[in-house]
KEDOBA-89141 format. One record per atom (N, C-alpha, C): residue in one letter; x, y, z. Coordinates in steps of 0.001 Angstrom, whole numbers, plus 500000, padded with zeros to 6 digits. Example, Ala and Ser with C-alpha at 12.3 -4.5 7.8 and 13.67 -1.06 7.14 Angstrom:
! residues 2
A513190494310507800;A512300495500507800;A513200496700507800;S512850497750507080;S513670498940507140;S512900500030507870;
***
This chain:
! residues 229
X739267400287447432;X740533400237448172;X740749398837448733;X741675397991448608;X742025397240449204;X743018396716450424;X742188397430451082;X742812397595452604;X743480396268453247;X743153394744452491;X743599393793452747;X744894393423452265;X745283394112451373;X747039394344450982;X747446395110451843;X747350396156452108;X747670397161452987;X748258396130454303;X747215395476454874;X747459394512455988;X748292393389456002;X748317392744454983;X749325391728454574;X750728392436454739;X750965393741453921;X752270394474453924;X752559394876455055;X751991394843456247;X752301395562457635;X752663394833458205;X751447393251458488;X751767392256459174;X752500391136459280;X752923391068457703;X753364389548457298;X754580390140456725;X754704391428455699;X756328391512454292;X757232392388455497;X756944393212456482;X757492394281456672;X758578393756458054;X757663392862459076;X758679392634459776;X759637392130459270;X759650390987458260;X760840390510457591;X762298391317457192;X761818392588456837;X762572393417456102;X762785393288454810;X763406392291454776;X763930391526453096;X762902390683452922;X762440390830452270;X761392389313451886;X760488389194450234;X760100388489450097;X759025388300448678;X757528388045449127;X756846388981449016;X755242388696448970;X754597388272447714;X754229387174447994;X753421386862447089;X751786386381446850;X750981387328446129;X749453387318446299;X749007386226445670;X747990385747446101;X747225385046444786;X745944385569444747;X745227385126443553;X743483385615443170;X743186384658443016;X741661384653443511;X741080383122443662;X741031382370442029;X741378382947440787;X741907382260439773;X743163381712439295;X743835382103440549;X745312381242440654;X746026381838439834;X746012383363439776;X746955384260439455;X747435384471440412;X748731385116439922;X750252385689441432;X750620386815441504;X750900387994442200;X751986388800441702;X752354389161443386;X753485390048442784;X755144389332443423;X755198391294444014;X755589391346445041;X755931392486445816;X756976392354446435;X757942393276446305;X759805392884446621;X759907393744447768;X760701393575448913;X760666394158449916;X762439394051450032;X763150395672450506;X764582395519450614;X764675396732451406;X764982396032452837;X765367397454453921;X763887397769454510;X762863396861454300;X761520397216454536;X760884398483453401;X761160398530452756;X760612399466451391;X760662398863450118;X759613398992449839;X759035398595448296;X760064398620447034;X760771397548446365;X761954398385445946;X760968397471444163;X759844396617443847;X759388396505442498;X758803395261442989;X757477395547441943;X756296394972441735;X755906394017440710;X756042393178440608;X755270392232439377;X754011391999439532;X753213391708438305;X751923390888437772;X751981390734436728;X752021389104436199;X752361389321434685;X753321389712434014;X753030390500433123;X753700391290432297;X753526392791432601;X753273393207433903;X753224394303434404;X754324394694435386;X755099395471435577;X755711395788436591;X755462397186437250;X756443397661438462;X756669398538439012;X755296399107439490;X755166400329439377;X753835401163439934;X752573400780438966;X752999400191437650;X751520399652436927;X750743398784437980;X752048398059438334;X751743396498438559;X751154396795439911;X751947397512440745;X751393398162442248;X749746398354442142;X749824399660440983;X748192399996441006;X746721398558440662;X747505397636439904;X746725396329439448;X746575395610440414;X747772395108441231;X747307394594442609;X746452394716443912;X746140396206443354;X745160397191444401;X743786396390443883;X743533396109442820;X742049395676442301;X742201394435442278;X743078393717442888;X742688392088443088;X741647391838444230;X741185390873443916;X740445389743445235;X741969389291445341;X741843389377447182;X742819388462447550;X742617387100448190;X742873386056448094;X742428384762448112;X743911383948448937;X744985384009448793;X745700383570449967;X747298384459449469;X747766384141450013;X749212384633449950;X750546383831450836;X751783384445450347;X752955383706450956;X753879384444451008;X755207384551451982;X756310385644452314;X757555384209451953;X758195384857451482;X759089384133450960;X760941385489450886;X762015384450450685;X763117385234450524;X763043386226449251;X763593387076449274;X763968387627448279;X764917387570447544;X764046387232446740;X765180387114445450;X766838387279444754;X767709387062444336;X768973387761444377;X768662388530442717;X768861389018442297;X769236390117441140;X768236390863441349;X766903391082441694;X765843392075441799;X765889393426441765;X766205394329440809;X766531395614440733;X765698396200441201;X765812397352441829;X764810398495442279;X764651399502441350;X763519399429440798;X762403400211440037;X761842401267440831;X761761401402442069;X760624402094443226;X761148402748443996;X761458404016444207;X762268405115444822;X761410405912445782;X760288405704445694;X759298406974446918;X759034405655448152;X759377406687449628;X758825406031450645;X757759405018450281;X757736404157451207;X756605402888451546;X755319404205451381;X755250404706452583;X753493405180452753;X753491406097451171;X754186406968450993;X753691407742450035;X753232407053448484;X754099405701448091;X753858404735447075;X752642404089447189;X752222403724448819;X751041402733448995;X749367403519449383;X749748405263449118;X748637406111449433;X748248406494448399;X748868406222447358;X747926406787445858;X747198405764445602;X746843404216446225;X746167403575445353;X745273402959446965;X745631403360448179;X744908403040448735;X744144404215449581;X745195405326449497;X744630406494450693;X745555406392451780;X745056408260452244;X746421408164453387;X746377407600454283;X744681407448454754;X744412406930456045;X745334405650456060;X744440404827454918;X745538403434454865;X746794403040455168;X747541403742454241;X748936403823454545;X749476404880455519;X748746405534456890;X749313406048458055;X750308404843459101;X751025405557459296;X751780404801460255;X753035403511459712;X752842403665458354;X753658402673457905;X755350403101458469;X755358404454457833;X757355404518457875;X757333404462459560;X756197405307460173;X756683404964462088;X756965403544462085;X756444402539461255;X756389401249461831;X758047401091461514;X758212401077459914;X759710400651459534;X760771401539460610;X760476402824460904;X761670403735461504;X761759402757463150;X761010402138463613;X761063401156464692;X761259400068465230;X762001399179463422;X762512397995462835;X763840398231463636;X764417396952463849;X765664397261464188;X766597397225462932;X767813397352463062;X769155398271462088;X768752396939461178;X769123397256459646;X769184396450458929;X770017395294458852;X771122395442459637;X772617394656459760;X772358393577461041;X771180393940461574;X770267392538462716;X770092391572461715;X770465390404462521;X769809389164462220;X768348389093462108;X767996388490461288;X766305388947461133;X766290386732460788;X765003386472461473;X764680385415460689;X764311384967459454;X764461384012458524;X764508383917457394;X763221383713457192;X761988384340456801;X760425383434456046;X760552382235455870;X759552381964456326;X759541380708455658;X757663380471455048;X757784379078454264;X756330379161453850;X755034379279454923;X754458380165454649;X753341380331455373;X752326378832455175;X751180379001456436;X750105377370456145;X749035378016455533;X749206379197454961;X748054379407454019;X748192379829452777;X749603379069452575;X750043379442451169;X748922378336450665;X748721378526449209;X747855377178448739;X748668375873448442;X749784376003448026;X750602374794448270;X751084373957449736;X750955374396450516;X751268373992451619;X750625372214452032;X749654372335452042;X748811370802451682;X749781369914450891;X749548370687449856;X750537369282448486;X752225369520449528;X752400370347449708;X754256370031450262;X754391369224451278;X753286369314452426;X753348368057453256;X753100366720452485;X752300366681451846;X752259365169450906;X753109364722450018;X753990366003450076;X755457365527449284;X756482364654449903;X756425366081451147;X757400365420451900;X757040363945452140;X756158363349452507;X755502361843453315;X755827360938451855;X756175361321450935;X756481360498449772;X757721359375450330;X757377358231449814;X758867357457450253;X760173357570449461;X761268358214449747;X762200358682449325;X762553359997448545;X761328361021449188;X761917362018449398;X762808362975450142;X763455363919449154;X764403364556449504;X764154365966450028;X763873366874448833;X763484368545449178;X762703368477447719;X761874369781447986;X761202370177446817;X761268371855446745;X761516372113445948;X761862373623445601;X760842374075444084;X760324375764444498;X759616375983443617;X760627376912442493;X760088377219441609;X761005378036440942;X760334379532440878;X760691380405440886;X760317381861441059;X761457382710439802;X761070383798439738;X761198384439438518;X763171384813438404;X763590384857439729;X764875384956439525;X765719383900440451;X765139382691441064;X765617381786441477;X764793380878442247;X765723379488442539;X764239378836443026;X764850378143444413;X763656378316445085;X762848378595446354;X762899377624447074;X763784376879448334;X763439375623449134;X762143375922449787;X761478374983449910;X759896374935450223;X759964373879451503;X760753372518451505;X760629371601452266;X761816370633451870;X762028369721453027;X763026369275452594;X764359369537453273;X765754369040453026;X767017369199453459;X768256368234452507;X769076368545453105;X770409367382452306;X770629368020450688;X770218369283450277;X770264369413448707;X770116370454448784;X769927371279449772;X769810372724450249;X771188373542449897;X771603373295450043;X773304373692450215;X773808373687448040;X773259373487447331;X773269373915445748;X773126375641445493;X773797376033445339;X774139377250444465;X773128377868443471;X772227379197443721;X771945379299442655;X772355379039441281;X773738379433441547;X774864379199440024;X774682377641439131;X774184376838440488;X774280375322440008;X772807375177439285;X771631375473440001;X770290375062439467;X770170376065438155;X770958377567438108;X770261377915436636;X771657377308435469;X772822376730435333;X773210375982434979;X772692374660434535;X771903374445435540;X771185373094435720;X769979373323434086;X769335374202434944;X767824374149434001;X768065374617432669;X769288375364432389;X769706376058430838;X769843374412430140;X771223373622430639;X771373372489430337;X769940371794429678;X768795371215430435;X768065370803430165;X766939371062429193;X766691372965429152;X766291373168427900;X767132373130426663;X768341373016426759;X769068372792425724;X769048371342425187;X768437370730426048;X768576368787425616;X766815368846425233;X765882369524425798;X764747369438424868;X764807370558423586;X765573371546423539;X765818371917421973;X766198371157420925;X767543370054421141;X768081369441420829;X767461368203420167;X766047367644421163;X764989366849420604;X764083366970420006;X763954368489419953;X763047368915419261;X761422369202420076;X761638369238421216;X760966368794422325;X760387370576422632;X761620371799422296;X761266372831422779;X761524372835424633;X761082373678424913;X761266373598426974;X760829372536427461;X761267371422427695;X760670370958428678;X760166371104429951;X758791370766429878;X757796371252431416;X758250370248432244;X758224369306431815;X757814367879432780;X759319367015432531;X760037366292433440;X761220365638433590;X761401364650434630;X762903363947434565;X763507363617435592;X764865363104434969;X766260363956436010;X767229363011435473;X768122362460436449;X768560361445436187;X768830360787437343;X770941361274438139;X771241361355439192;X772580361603439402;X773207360136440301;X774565360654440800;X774759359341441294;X774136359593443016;X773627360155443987;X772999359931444780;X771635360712444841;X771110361243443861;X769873361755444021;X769434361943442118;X767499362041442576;X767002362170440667;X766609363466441318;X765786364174439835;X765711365347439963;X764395365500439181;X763545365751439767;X762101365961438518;X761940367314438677;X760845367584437748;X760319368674437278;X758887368540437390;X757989369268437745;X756773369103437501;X756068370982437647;X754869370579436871;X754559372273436734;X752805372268437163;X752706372953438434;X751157372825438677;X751425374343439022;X749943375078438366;X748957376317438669;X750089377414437940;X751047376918437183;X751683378169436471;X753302377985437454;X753059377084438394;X754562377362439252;X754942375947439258;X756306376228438103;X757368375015438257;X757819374574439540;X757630373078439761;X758055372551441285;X759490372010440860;X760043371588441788;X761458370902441417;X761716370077442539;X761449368555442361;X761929367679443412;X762931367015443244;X763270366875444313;X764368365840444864;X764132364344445498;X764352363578445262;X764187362189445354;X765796361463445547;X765803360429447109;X767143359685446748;X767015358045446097;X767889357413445671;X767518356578444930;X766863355203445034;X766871355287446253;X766069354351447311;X764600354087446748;X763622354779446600;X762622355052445496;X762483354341444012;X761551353778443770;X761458353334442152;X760732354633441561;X761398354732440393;X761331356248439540;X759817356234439396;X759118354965438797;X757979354853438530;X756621354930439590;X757307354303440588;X756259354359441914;X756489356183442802;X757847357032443007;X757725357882442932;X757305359278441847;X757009358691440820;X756151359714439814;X754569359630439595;X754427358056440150;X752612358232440182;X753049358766441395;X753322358702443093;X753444359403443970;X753423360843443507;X754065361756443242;X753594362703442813;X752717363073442229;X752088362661440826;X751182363192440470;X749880362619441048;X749837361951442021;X748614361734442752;X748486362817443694;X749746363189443826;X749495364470445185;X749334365859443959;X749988365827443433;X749416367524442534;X747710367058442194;X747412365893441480;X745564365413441155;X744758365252442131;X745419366051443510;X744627365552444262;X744140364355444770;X744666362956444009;X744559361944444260;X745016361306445842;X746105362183446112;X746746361721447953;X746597362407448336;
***
């Protein structure tokens, strides 16, 4: 039983109400727990979803984690109460007291604070060394149905509509080269560039203003993903 999910979901996804949990295993695997109204509404790992994916996450080592927004298109797969979904794979004891907790949330239509990155996400280290980059902007991760301000400001205010516009565009210019997806990038606008970089399986996406030499801010980065800064 992994009573240490259990705890994460009480202490960290639930006050939020709305939010994205996300696990890691000390092999730098992820999976993704969707929270809407404070109830479980679908589960990723992999190529696993819903109650598979629920029961697979029960047998992880958990090694750090992060609460993040939730997602916009995320369909709900998951229809049984919180406790009764989270007692087949952990027990009732475990999951006692969960719905008292949610039935004691205030109304869904409260202002709730927005998550933000936790300091024990494992990225957290590299995002402060982003930010301290000279002429940075924001850095945003990408997640399975949109991507994620992490740090940063002034570029915040882009449209989902704009960044998956954005990134279709760009695999279409590495099809075009023959290049296939491009992982790795940068293209430049008239007041800000835009890179790409991909560490532990999670596409980053920075922002840079032009103040910066392209070249001295790209070893800057990859000295901070190599551990080098």
């Amino acid at each position: 039983m992994n009573s240490y999910l259990i705890e994460i979901i009480k202490n960290e996804a639930l006050p939020h109400r709305n939010c994205m949990l996300t696990i890691f295993d000390p092999n730098g695997d992820s999976g993704f727990l969707y929270f809407k109204d404070a109830q479980l509404i679908e589960v990723n790992a992999g190529k696993v979803w819903g109650v598979k994916a629920l029961e697979l996450l029960f047998t992880w080592q958990i090694s750090t984690f992060a609460v993040g927004e939730l997602p916009v298109g995320i369909k709900r797969t998951l229809w049984e109460p919180l406790d009764r979904m989270l007692e087949q794979f952990a027990g009732v004891g475990a999951a006692a007291g969960l719905m008292d907790m949610v039935r004691q949330m205030p109304d869904e239509n409260a202002l709730t604070p927005a998550p933000q990155m936790r300091v024990n996400d494992p990225m957290a280290a590299q995002i402060k060394k982003f930010s301290a980059l000279p002429g940075f902007k924001a850095v945003f991760r990408e997640e399975i149905a949109e991507v994620i301000l992490l740090a940063g400001q002034g570029v915040d205010a882009l449209s989902a509509d704009w960044f998956q516009d954005f990134l279709e565009k760009v695999d279409a210019l590495g099809a075009s080269l023959g290049a296939g997806i491009l992982s790795e990038w940068f293209l430049e606008f008239d007041e800000f560039r835009v890179w790409r970089f991909s560490t532990a399986g999670r596409p980053l996406i920075i922002f840079s203003d032009m103040s910066a030499m392209p070249d001295e801010f790209e070893d800057g980065c990859r000295a901070v993903l190599e551990g080098r800064k």
